[in-house]
C-alpha positions as CSV (number, residue, x, y, z in Angstrom):
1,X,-4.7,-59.5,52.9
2,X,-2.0,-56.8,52.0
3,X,-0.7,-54.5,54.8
4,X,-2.2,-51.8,52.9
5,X,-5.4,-53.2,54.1
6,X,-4.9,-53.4,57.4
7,X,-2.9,-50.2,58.4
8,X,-3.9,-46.5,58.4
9,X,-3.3,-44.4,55.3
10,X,-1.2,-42.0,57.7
11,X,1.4,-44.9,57.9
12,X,1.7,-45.1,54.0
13,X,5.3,-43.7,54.9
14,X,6.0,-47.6,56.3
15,X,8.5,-49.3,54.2
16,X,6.4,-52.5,54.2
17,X,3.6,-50.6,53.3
18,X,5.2,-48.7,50.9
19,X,6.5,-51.7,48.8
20,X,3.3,-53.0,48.5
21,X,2.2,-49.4,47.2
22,X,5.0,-49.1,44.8
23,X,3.8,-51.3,42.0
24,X,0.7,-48.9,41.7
25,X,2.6,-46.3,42.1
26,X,4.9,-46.9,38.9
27,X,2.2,-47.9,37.0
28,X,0.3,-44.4,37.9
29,X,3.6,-43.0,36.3
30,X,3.6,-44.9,33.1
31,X,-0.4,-44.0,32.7
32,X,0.1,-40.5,33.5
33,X,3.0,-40.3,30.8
34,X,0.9,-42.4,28.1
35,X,-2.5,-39.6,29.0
36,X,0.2,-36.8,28.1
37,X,1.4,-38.5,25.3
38,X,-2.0,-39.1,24.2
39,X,-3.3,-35.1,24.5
40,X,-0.4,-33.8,22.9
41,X,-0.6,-35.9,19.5
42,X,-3.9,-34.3,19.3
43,X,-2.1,-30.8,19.4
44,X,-3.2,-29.7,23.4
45,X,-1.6,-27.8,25.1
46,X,-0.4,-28.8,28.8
47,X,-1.4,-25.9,30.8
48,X,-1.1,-25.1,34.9
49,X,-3.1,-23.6,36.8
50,X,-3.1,-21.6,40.4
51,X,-4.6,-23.7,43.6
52,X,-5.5,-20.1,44.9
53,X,-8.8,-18.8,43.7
54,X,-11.5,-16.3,44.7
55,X,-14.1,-18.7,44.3
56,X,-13.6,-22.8,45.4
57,X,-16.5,-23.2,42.5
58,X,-20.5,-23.0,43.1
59,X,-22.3,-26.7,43.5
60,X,-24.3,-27.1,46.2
61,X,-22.4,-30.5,48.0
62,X,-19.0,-29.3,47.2
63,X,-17.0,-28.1,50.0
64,X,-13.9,-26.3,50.0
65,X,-10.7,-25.1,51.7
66,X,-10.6,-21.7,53.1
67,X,-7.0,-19.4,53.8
68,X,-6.7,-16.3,54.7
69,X,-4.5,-13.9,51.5
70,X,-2.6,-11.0,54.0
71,X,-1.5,-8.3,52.1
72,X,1.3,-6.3,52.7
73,X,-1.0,-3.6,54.0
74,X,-2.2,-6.7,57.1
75,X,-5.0,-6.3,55.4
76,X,-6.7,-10.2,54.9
77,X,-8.9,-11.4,52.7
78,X,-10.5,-15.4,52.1
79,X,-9.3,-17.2,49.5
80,X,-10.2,-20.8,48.7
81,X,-8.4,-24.1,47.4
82,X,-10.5,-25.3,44.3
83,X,-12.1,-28.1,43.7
84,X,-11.6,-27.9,40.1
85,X,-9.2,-25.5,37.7
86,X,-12.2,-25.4,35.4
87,X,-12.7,-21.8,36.0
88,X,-8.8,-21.1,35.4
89,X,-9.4,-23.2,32.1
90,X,-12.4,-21.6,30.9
91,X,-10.6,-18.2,31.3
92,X,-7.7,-19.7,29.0
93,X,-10.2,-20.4,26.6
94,X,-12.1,-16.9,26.5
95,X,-8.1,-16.1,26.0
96,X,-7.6,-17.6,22.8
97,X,-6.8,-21.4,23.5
98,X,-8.0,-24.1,21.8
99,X,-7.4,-27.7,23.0
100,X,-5.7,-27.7,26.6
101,X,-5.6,-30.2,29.1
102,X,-3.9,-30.1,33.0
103,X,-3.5,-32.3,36.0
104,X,-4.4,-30.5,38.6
105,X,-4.0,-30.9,42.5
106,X,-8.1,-30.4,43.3
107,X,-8.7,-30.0,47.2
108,X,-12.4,-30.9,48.5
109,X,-13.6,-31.2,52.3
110,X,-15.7,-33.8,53.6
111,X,-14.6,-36.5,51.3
112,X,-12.7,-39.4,52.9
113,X,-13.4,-43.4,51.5
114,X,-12.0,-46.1,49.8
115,X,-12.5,-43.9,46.3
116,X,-12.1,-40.3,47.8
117,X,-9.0,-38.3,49.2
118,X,-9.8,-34.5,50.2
119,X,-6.6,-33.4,47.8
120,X,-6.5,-35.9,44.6
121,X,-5.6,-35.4,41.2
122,X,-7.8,-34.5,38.4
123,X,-7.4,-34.6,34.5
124,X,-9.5,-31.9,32.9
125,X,-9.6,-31.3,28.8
126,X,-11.2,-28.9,26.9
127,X,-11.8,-29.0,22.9
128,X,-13.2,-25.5,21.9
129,X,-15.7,-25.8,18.8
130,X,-16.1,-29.2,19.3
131,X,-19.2,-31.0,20.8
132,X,-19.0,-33.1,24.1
133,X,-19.1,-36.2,22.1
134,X,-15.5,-36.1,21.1
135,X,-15.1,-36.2,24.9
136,X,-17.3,-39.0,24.6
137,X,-14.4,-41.2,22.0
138,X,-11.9,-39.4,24.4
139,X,-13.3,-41.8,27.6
140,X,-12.9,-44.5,25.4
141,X,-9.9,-44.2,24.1
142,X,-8.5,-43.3,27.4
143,X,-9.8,-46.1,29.2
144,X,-8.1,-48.6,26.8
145,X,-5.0,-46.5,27.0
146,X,-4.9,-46.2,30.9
147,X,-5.3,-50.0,31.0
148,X,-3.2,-51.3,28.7
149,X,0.1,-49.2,30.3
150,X,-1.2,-50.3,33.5
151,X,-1.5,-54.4,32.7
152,X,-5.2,-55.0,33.1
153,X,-6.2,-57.2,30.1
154,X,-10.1,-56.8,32.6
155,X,-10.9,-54.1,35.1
156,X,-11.9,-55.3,38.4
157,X,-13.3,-53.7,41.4
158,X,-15.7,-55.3,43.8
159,X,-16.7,-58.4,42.5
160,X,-17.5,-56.5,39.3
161,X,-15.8,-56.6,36.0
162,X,-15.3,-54.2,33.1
163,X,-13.7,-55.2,29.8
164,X,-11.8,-50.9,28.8
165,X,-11.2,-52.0,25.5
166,X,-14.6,-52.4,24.4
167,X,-16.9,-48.9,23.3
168,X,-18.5,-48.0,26.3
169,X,-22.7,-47.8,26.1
170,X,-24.5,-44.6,26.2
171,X,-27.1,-44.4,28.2
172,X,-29.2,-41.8,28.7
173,X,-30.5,-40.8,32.0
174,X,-34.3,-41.5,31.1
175,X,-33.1,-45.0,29.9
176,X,-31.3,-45.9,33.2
177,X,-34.3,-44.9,35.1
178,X,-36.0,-47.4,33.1
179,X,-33.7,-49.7,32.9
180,X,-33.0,-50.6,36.5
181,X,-35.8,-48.2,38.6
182,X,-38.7,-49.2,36.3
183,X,-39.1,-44.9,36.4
184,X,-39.8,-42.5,33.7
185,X,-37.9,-39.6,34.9
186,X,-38.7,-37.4,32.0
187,X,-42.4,-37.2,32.9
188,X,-41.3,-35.4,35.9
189,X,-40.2,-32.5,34.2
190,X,-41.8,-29.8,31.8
191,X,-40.9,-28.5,28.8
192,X,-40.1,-25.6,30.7
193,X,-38.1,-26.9,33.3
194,X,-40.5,-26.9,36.1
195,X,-40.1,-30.2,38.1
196,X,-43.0,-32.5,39.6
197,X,-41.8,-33.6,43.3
198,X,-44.9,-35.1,43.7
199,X,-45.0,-37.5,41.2
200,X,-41.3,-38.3,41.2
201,X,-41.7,-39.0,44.7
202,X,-45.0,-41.4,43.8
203,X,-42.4,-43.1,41.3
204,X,-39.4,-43.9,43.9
205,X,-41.4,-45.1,46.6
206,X,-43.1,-47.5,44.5
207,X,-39.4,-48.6,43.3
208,X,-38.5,-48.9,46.5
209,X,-36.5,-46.0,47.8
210,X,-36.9,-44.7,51.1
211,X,-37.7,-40.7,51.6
212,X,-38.1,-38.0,54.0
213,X,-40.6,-35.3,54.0
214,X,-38.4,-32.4,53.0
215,X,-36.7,-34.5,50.2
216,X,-36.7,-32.3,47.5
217,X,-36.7,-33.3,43.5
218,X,-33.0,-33.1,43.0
219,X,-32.4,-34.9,46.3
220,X,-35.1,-38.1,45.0
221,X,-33.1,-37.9,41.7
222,X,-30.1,-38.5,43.5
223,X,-31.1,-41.0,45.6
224,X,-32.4,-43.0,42.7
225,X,-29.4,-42.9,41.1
226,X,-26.9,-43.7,43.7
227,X,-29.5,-46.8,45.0
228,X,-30.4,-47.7,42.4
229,X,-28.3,-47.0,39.1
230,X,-24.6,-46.3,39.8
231,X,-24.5,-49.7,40.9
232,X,-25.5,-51.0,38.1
233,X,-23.0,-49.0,35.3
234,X,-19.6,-50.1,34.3
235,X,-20.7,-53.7,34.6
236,X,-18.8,-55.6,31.2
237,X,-18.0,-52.6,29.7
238,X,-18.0,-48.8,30.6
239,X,-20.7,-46.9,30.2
240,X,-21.6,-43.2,29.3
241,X,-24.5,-41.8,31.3
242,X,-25.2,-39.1,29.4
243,X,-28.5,-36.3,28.9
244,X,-29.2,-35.5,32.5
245,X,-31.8,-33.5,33.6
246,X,-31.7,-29.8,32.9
247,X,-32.0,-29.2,36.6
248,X,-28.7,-31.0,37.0
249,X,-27.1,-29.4,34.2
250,X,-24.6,-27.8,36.8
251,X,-22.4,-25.9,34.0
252,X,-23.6,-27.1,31.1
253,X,-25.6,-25.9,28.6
254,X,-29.3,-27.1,27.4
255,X,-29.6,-29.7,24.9
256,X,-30.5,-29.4,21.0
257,X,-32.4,-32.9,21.6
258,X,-34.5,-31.4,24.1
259,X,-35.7,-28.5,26.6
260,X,-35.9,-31.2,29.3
261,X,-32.3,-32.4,29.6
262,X,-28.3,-30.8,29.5
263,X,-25.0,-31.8,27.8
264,X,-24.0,-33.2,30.4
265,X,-22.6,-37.3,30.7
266,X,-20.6,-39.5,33.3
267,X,-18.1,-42.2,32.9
268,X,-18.8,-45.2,34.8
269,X,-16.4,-48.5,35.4
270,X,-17.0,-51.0,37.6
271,X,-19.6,-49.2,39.4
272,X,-17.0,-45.8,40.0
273,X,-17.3,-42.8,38.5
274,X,-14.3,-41.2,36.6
275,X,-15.5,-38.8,34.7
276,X,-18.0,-35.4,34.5
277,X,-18.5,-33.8,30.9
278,X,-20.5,-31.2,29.6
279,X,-21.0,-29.0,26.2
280,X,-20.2,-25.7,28.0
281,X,-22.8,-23.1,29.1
282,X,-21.8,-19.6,28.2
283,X,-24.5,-18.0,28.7
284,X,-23.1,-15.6,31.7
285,X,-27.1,-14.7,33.0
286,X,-28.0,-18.6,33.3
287,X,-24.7,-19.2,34.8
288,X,-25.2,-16.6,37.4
289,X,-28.8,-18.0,38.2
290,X,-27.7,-21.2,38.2
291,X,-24.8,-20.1,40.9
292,X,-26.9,-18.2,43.0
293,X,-29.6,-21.2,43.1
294,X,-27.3,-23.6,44.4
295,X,-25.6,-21.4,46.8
296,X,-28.9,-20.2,48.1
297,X,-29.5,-24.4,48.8
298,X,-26.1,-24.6,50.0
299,X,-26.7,-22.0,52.6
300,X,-30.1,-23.4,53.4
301,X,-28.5,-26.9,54.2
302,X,-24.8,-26.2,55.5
303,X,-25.0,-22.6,56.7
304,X,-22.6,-21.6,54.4
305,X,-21.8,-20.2,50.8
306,X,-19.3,-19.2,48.8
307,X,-18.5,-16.0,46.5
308,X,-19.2,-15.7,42.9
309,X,-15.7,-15.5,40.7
310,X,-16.8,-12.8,38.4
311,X,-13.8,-12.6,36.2
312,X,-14.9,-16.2,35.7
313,X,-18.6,-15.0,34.7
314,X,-16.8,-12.1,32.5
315,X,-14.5,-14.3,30.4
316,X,-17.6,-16.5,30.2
317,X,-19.7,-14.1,27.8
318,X,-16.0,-14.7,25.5
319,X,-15.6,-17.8,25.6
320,X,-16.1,-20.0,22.7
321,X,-18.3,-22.7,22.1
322,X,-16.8,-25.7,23.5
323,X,-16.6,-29.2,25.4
324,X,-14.8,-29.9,28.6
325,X,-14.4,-32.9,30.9
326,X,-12.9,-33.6,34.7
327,X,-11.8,-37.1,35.1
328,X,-10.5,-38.1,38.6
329,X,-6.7,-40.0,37.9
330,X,-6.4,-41.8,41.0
331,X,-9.6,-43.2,40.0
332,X,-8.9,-44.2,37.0
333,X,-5.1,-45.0,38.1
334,X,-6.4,-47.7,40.7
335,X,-8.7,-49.8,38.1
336,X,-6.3,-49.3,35.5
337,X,-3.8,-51.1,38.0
338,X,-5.6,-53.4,39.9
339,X,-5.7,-51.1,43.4
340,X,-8.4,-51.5,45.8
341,X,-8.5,-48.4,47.4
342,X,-7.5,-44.9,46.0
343,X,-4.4,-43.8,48.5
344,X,-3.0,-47.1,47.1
345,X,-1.8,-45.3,44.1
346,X,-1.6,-41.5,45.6
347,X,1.8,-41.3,45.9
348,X,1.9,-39.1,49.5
349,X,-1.7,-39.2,50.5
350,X,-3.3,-36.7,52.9
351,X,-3.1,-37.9,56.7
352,X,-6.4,-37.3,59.1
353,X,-7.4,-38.4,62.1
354,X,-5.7,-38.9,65.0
């Protein structure tokens, strides 16, 4: 057993513990050089984007950072860290861009394990005019990529293997259901959107997953899938869960294929998510709905929601058609270089506790 197993992240400053880091560390250099080597011969752009918003982003389980902005008047006002630039990089697209991509320093509260840091670093791409299956060949590609430059001929992370150089599978959400819940999801939802707790309910207890009373559709669905289904992806090769429900469509928009589901897919390796795509919604009166739903659940659960970013909504009804995807690099950085756990290969990772 390493000392990086045995000794609290806050110590990663230990020399011991730091040459036992550095391997990763290098190799999260090498793969972060070959990723921007690999967007710019596709003619993005690198682009930056401010920590600093109005708005820390609108899903219901996401929880933010809050400051305080004092103005020269000592006047103060609440800003947030956010837990994604996409709202920064959708405004650079409804200003003219076409292909960008940026690492960004993402900050998120509550989220401390083996794969979670609260301020990590996340690679997010955008392709306007293009749909979200070139982001789909862009997973792929990446996968191999990140691997190769880090020296995994297999990815391996508990007890389960991956080979990145294979296509992943697609796999729709109905499928997976299926597949490993022996559920047919889609029959729980209408044409029209409308969802059937009841009988989605019926369908998880009977494949064995445990519920409360005030469980409600979206909180079944996700108990399916992290019980039954997320351990089950990424095993041999990666795969692309892809078509979820439109109720979990979070920012992106409906499907051509059908009323019932989004563009909307996850990468999956060795059980670990690394990636969240979507065809981009931009239709701004959806969008706001869609906000103002899952802040009135976030309210209704936490006691607490966040402000709309309507310069965001604005340069939304501007915006192109276009694909985008958030892939978390320390994620992807730790399979790609055999790591266990993700402050392994975070160069200064955030201290907590005592």
């Amino acid at each position: 057993m390493s000392s990086t197993e045995t000794i609290s992240p806050s110590e990663w400053w230990r020399p011991h513990v730091h040459a036992d880091r550095r391997p990763f560390l290098l190799a999260r250099n090498r793969i972060q050089a070959a990723l921007r080597a690999f967007f710019s011969g596709d003619d993005f752009i690198e682009v930056d984007t401010a920590a600093l918003q109005v708005s820390p982003g609108n899903e219901t389980h996401l929880h933010a950072f809050a400051t305080e902005l004092i103005g020269s008047d000592g006047m103060s006002q609440t800003f947030y860290l956010h837990t994604s630039p996409e709202f920064a990089c959708k405004k650079l697209l409804a200003a003219g861009e076409r292909r960008i991509f940026t690492f960004a320093h993402v900050y998120r509260n509550r989220e401390q394990s083996p794969t979670h840091q609260p301020e990590f670093t996340m690679l997010e791409w955008y392709r306007a005019g293009e749909t979200y299956d070139a982001l789909m060949r862009d997973c792929g590609e990446m996968l191999g990529l990140a691997a190769e430059v880090g020296g995994m001929k297999m990815l391996t992370h508990r007890g389960m293997d991956c080979d990145p150089f294979t296509e992943p599978e697609r796999l729709t959400l109905a499928e997976a259901f299926d597949r490993y819940a022996k559920m047919d999801l889609l029959s729980t939802i209408s044409r029209k959107g409308e969802l059937d707790r009841q009988k989605l309910a019926a369908q998880a207890i009977k494949a064995g997953i445990r519920l409360a009373d005030d469980d409600t559709w979206s909180d079944i669905f996700s108990r399916v899938l992290v019980e039954k289904i997320e351990p089950e992806l990424g095993r041999g090769r990666a795969t692309i869960l892809c078509e979820y429900p439109i109720s979990e469509a979070a920012l992106a928009r409906k499907s051509p294929r059908s009323p019932k589901v989004a563009e909307r897919f996850e990468l999956y390796a060795c059980g670990v998510e690394l990636a969240n795509a979507f065809g981009e919604l931009t239709d701004v009166k959806e969008q706001r709905r869609r906000f103002e739903a899952d802040m009135d659940e976030k309210e209704k659960i936490y006691g607490e929601r966040y402000p709309l970013d309507e310069d965001f909504l604005s340069a939304l009804a501007v915006m192109p058609q276009a694909s985008g995807a958030a892939l978390g690099f320390d994620r992807l950085v730790m399979l790609a270089a055999g790591a266990s756990r993700i402050e392994q290969v975070i160069w200064a990772p955030a201290r907590w506790g005592g």
